[in-house]
N, C-alpha and C positions, 0 to 999 in steps of 0.2 A: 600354821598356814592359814592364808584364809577361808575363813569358810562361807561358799557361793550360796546364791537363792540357784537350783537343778534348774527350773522353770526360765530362769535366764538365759542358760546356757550353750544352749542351740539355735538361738535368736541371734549370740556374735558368732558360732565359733563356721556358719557357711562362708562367707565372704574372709573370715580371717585365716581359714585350712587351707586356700588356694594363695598363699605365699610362702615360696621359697625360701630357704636359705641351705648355710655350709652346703650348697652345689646338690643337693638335694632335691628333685623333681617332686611338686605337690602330686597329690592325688588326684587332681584334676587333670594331669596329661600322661596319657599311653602310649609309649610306643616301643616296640618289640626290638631287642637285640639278638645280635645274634653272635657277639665279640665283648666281652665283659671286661676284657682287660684292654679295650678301647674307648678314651675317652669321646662321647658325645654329648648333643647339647641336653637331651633326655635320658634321664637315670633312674628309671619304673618303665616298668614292663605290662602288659598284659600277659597273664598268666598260659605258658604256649600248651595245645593240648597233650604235647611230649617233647621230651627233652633230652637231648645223649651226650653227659658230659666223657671227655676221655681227654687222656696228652698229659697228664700230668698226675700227681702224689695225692691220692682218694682217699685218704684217713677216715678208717671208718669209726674207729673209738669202743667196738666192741672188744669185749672181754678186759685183759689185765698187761697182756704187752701189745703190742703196735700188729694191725691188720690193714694192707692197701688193698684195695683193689684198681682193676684195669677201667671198670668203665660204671659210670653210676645211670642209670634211666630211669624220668620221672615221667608221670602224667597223673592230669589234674589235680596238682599240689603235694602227691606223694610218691613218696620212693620205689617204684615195680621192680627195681631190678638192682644190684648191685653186685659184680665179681667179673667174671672174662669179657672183653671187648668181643669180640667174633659174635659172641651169646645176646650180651647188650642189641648189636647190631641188626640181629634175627627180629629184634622187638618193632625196628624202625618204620613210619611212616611215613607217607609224600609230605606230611605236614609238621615233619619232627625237628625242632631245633636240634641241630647238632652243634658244641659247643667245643673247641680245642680248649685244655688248660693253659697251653703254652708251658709247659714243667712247672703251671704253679699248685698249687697243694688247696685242695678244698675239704673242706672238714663242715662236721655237723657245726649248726648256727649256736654263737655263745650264747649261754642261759644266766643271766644276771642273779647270782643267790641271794642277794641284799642291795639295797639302793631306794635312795629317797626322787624318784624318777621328776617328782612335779620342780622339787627344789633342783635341779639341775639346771632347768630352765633360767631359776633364780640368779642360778650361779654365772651362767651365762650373760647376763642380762645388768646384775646389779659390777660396780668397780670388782677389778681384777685384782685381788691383795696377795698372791700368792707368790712363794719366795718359788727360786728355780727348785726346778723344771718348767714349771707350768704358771709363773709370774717373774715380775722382776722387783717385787719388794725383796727390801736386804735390812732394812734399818727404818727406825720412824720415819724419816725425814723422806725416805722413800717413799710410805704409805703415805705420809700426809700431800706429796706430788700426785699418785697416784690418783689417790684421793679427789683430790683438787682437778685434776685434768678430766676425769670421769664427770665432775661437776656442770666445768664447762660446755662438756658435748651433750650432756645431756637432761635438758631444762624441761620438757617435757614429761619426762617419767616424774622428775621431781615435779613436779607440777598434783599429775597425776598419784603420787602419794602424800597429797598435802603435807610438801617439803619436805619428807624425808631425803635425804644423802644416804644411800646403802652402799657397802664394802663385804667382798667377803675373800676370806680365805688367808687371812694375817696365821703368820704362826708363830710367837715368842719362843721358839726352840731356834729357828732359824734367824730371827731379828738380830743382829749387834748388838743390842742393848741386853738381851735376854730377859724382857719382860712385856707384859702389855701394856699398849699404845694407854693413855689414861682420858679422862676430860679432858685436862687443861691442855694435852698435847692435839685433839681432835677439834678445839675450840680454833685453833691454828688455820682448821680450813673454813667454819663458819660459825660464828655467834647468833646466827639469826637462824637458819635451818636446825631442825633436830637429826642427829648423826648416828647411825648405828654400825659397827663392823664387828663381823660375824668372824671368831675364831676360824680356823680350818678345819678342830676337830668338832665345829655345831653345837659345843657344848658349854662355849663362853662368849661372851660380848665386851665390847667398851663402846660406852657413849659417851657425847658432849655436856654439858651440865644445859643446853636446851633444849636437850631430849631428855633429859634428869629432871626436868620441869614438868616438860609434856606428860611423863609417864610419872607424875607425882612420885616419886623419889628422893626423898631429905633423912636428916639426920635421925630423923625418927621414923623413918619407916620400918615395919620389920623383916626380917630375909622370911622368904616365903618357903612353904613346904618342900623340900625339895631342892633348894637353890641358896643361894649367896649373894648379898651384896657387898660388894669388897669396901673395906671402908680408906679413910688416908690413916694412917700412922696416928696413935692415941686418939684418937679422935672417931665421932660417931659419922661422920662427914661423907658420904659416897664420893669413892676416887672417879667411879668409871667404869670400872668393870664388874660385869656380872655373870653369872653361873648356872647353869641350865635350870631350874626353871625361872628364875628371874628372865633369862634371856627367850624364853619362848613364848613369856610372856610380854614382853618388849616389840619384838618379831610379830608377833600379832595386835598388835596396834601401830606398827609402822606402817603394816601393809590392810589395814582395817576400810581403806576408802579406794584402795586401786580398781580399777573400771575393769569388767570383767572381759573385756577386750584386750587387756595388755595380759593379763592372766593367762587369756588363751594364745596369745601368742609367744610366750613364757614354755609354755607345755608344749607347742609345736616344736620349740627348739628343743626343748629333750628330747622328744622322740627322735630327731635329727640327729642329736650326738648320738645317742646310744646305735640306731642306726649303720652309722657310718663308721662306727668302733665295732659290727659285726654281731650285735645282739637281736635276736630275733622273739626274745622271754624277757620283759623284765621286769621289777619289783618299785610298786609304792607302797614302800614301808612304813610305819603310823603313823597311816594317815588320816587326817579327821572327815568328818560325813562329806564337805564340801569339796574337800580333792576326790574323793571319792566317785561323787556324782559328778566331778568335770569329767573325768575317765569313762563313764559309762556314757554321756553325753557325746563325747567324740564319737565311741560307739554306735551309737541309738544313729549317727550320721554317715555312719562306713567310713571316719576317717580314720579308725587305728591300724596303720600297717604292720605290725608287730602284736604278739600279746603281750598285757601289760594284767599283771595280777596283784590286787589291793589285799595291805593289812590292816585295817580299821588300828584304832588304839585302846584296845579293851579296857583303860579305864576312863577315858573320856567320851567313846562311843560306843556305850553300852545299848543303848535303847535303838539304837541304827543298826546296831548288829542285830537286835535281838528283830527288831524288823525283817533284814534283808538276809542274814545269816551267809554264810561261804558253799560253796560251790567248785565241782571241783569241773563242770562243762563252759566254757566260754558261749557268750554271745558277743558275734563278732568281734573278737579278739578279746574281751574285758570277763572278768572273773574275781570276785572278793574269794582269797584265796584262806582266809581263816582271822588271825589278829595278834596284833605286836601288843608288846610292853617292855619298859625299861627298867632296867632295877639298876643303874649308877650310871656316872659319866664319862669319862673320858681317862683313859692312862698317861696322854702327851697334855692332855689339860691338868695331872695330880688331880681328879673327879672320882673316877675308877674308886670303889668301895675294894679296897684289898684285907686280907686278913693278916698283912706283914707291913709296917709302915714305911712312907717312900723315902727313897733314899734321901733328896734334898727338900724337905716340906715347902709348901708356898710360903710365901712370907706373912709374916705374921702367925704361923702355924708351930705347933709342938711338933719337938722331932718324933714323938708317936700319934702321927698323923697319918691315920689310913685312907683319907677319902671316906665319901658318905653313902648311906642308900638312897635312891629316888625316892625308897617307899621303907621308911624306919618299921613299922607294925607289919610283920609277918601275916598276919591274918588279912589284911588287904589286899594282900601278894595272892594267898592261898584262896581269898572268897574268886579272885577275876580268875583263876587257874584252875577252880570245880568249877565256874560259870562256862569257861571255856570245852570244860570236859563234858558236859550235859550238853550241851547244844553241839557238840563234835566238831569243835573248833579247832583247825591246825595251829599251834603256838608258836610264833618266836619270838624269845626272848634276848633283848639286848643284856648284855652280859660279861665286861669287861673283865671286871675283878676279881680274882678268886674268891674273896667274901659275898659278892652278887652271885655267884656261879654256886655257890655253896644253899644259897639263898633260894633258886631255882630250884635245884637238886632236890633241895629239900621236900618243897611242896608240887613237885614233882610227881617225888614216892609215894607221898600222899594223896595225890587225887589218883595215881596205879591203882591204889591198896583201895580205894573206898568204889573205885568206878570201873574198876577193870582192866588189866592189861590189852592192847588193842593197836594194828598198825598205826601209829595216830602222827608218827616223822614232825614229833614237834622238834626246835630248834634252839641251840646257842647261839644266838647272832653275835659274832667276835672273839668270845672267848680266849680272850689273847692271855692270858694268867694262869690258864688252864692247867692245874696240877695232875700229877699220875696216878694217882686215889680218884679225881673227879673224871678223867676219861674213863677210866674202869666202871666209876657209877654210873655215868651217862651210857658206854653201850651196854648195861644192865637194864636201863631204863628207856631204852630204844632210841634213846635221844640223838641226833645230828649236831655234830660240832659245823659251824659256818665262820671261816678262818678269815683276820686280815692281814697276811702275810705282808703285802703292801708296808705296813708299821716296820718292817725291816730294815728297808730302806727311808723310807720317810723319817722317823722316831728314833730309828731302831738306837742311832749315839746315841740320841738325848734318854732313849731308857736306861743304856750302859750306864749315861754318868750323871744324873739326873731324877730319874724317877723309880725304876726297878732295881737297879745295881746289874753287875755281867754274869751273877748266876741267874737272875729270874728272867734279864733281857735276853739271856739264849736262848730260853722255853718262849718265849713269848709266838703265838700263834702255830703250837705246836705238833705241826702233820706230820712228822717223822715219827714221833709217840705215837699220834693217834693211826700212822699207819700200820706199824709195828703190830697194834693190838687190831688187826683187821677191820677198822671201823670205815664206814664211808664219812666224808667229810664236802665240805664247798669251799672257795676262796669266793671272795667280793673284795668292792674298794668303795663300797659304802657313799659314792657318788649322793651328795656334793664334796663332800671331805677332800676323796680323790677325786680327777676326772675320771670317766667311767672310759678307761682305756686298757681293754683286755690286757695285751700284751704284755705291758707292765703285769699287771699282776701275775700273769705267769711266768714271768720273769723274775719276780719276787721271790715267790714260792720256791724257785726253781735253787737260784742263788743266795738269796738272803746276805744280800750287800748291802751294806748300812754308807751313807753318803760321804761319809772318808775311807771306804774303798773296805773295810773289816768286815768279814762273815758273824753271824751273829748265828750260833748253833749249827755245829756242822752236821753234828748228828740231827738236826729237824730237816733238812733240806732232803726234798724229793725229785725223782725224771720230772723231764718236763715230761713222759706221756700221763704220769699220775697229775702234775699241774692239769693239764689240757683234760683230763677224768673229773675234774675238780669244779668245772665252768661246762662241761656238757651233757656226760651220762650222768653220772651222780648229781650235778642240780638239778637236771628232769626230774631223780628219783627223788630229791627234795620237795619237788612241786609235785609227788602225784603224776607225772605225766613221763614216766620210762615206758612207757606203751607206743608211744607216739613219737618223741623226742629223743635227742640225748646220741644217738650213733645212726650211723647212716645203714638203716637194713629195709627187707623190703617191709613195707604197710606204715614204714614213717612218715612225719611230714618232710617233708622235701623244706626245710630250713638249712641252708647252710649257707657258708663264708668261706671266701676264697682270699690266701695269702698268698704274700709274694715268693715268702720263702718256707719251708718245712719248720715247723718250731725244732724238731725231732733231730735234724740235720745238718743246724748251724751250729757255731760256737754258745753254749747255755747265754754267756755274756752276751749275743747281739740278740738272745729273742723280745727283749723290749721296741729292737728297732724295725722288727718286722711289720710289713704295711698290710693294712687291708685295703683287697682290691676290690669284693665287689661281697652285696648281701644278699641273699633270698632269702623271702620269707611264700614257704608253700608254693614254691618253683619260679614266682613271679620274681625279676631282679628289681630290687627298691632301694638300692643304692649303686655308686661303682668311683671308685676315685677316677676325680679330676686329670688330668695329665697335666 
């Protein structure tokens, strides 16, 4: 991502914070409701000095099976009261909003476990490449329309990113062709502009051969630490496509000259979606000093209406951390909450470092092709992992593959043995290979497994016949195991990859529907109350914050999200289609669908 001059940052972002969008009210305008599931033209609230919700399904999310209560009572941002209506009512004052549910169901506010929050914006902002659900590429010729029409509307940003054309969200599992788009297929929409489209799972790229120029790029270049450049057929020739770190490195020179005003209007739209999908917590995960400091800038101006908790990337943000270090108290909403790191790429990209090789290798690959590590020398892995341990750094590790996961594990045990066992809730981020030997060592080692169930449905074919095979694609993301053995866990959807759309994922979790209609491990699949544990008590307890967050009891904050329907109480199959209706963050309403 780019990384910002801090000192710039609050010079654009006053005049850019008071615009609107997705129906979304700026922080610039107040005014009090007192009907949530009534659309008006204002959707933020001034925070009332009390509050009596009642009329409907109070899910409070404590304990291990389902608790409602009659009536919830807030004042000044947190929870005073929660259990019988009559009791609530005792509380009441001349000035107390009272709120009818209308029988709809309000529950503490989702807690985002993982999410790349600033690229969200990105996602938003740059060409739509995503097959259905959530686009209408099917086939190149698609992307290359998409593509193309995105061009059209938008001359300006291209302007603004001296000519880049950005795309994201192609996925060659779902293309007709079953492979990625190439140069010569992206030269289709310009010869003159440099081109980059962004895989959906962030972990690969294809460019035009005059962004292959831009970004010095030839026959002799060589694949960088980390990454790939795919070449044509015998030949040392770059086809096009590239491989995490080739591709982040790419990413950061497309976006190397964008004006820090489009920037900040990038990140307002994140906050928006996430927002209005019901998160009230959410995560910028490795992110470099400059996301970093746009996040604490919002802050520094009272525009974050949500918390939003940063992971630095411990090994290119070493001396910023060692600066600013983590934190586990917000200032106005923003907190560096510890630091990421990656150890491999993707499983629907064949990235993922496994310790069994994939079913169908990429092309040009041996059929004992595992995938690779981010970081081949272990003692690189291990120096950023006792750095993290000395300075009491929370860890998450991106962690795809069973041979990354292995990798973790390892120097894991090692920094225990040498520094001390200690609540420290470091993390798996994904973990989707995760073997029954490695959840056993991870709740040894206190570690939180952070699931992407989501892969179920999205991947979940292409790992059946594709990349895993249907023994290893059953385990994939596997919370039925890891409930089994009593561990706490989290779902995410890794937004931008996904969009950052709760329901879905609890719906994943729930069912593990793979997108020709096939369960994909019956025995992993969990209630939806353990789904709904998974995005709000238990991510609190991922972030440090089950004190405050996480179930709705009294001395919490008063975040919560209101549905149209019970997740608990419909068909498992409709809880994707459930709406959210309205969001609070610390009682104040800062969202409410449109009607």
């Amino acid at each position: 991502m780019l990384q910002l001059n801090p000192s710039q940052l609050v010079r654009f972002i006053a005049p850019i914070i008071c615009i609107s969008s997705f129906g979304l009210l700026s922080a610039c305008t107040n005014i009090a409701q007192s009907d949530p599931t009534k659309s008006q033209t204002a959707t933020t609230s001034l925070p009332q000095a009390s509050t009596l919700f009642y009329g409907g399904s109070i899910l409070t999310m404590q304990g291990m099976s389902p608790h409602y209560v009659e009536a919830l009572f807030v004042k000044d941002g947190k929870i005073v009261f929660a259990g019988d209506l009559n009791q609530a009512q005792k509380l009441k004052q001349k000035n107390t909003q009272v709120i009818n549910l209308k029988r709809h169901t309000l529950l503490p506010g989702f807690i985002d476990a993982h999410s790349h929050l600033n690229s969200v914006g990105l996602q938003q902002t740059v060409a739509n490449l995503y097959p259905t659900p959530d686009g209408n590429v099917s086939d190149i010729p698609s992307l290359i329309h998409e593509l193309s029409l995105w061009q059209q509307k938008n001359p300006d940003f291209i302007k603004a990113t001296s000519g880049w054309i950005i795309g994201n969200g192609y996925d060659d599992a779902q293309l007709n062709e079953k492979r990625h788009p190439t140069a010569d297929d992206l030269d289709l929409v310009s010869t003159n502009h440099p081109i980059i489209v962004l895989h959906q799972s962030g972990h690969l790229a294809s460019v035009n051969h005059k962004a292959l120029e831009v970004l010095n790029i030839n026959q002799n270049t060589p694949n960088p630490t980390g990454g790939i450049i795919r070449r044509k057929a015998n030949s040392q020739e770059p086809n096009g496509v590239l491989e995490e770190a080739a591709v982040f490195s790419a990413m950061a020179t497309a976006f190397s000259q964008v004006p820090p005003e489009i920037m900040q209007n990038m990140a307002k739209t994140a906050l928006n979606t996430y927002i209005k999908n019901g998160y009230t917590t959410v995560q910028e995960g490795r992110a470099d000093h400059g996301t970093a400091e746009l996040w604490r800038s919002f802050a520094a101006i009272n525009q974050l209406d949500i918390d939003v908790v940063v992971y630095p990337d411990i090994m290119n943000e070493k001396n910023y951390m060692l600066k600013n270090g983590s934190s586990l108290n917000y200032q106005n909403h923003f907190r560096i909450g510890g630091v990421k790191i990656s150890l491999d790429g993707s499983p629907q990209g064949k990235t993922a470092w496994l310790t069994q090789p994939y079913l169908v290798p990429p092309e040009g690959k041996s059929k004992d092709y595992r995938g690779y590590p981010a970081y081949p020398d272990i003692k690189q892995v291990q120096d950023a992992i006792n750095l993290a341990y000395q300075n009491h750094w929370q860890i998450l590790a991106h962690a795809n593959g069973d041979a990354a996961i292995d990798q973790y594990l390892t120097t894991i045990e090692k920094a225990n043995t040498q520094y001390g066992y200690a609540d420290r809730r470091n993390v798996i981020i994904h973990a989707q290979t995760m073997r029954e030997d490695q959840l056993d060592q991870a709740k040894k080692l206190g570690l939180i497994p952070s699931f992407f169930s989501l892969h179920t449905y999205y991947w979940g074919d292409w790992h059946k016949h594709e990349t895993l095979g249907a023994e290893r694609a059953n385990r994939i993301s596997p919370t039925g195991s890891a409930l089994r053995k009593n561990m706490i866990f989290t779902e995410h959807h890794d937004a931008p990859v996904i969009p950052p759309k709760n329901m879905m994922v609890i719906d994943a979790t729930v069912n593990r529907t793979t997108r020709s209609g096939d369960v994909l491990g019956e025995d992993q699949k969990v209630s939806p109350y353990i789904a709904l544990k998974s995005v709000t008590d238990w991510a609190a307890y991922q972030y440090f914050e089950e004190k405050n967050k996480g179930t709705l009891e009294q001395g919490k904050l008063a975040d919560l999200v209101l549905l149209d329907q019970d997740p608990l109480k419909v068909p498992s199959q409709k809880i994707k289609d459930i709406k959210i209706l309205a969001t609070y963050k610390e009682g104040r309403l800062i969202y409410q669908l449109p009607q």
